[in-house]
C-alpha positions as MATLAB code, in Angstrom:
seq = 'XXXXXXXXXXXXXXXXXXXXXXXXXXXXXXXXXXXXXXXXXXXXXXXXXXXXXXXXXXXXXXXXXXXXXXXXXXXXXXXXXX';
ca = [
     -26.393  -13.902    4.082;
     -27.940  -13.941    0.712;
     -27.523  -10.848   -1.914;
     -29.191  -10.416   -5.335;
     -27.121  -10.227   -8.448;
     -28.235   -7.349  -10.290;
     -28.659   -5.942  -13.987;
     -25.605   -2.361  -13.609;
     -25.339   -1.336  -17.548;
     -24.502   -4.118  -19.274;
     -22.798   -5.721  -16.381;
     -24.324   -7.820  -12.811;
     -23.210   -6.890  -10.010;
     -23.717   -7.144   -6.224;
     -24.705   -4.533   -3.487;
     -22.058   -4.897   -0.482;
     -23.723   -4.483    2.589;
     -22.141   -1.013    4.643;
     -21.709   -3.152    7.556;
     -19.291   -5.877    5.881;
     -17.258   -2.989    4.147;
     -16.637   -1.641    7.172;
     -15.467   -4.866    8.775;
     -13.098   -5.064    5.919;
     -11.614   -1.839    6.020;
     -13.203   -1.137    2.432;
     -13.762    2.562    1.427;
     -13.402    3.194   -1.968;
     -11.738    0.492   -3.908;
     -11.102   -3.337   -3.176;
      -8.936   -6.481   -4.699;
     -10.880   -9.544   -5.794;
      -9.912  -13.215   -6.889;
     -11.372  -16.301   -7.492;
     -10.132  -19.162   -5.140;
     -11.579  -22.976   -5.396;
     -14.432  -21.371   -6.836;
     -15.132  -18.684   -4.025;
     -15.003  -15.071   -4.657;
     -12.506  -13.567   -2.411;
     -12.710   -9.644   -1.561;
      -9.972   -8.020    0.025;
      -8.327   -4.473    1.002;
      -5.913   -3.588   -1.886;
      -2.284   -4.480   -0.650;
      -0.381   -1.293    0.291;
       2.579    0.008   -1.418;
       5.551   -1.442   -0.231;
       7.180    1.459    1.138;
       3.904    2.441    2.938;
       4.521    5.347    5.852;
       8.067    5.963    5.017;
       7.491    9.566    3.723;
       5.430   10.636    7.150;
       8.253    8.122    9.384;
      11.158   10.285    7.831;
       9.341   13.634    8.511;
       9.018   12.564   12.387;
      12.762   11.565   12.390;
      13.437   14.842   10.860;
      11.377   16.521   13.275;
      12.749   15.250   16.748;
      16.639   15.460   15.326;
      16.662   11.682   14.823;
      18.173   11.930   11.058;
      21.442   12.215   11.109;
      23.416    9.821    8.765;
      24.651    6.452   10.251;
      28.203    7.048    7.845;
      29.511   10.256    7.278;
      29.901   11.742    3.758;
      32.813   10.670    1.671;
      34.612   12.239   -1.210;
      36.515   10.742   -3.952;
      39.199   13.656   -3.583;
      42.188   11.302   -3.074;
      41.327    8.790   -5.795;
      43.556   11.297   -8.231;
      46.412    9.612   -6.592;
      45.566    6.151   -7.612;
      46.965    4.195  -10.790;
      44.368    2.448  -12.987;
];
């Protein structure tokens, strides 16, 4: 497929098809790079930590968050020498 490079301001720029945005997963921003001369467009990468807010809520939810070890004080530690 073949695209014009157009005049935007006092930049070019190129008019993405809908139907290969869509393909891509592309809605309102994108990541691009230059690779052995080929202009590569991608979805931005997702935060690392991705879904864990709405994951924890669910756990919460169903009674799944309880904590794996149980709280611990430092109560005794004023019988310790240094």
């Amino acid at each position: 497929m073949r695209i014009a490079i157009r005049r935007i301001g006092n930049s070019r720029g190129m008019i993405i098809p809908t139907p290969l945005l869509a393909q891509l997963g592309l809605e309102t921003e994108a990541e691009i790079s230059i690779v052995d001369g080929a202009l590569i467009v991608r979805a931005p990468a997702k935060p690392t930590r991705y879904g864990w807010a709405e994951a924890s809520k669910k756990l919460a939810l169903v009674g799944d968050d309880a904590l794996v070890m149980p709280e611990f004080s430092n109560a005794n530690d004023v019988e310790l020498t240094w």
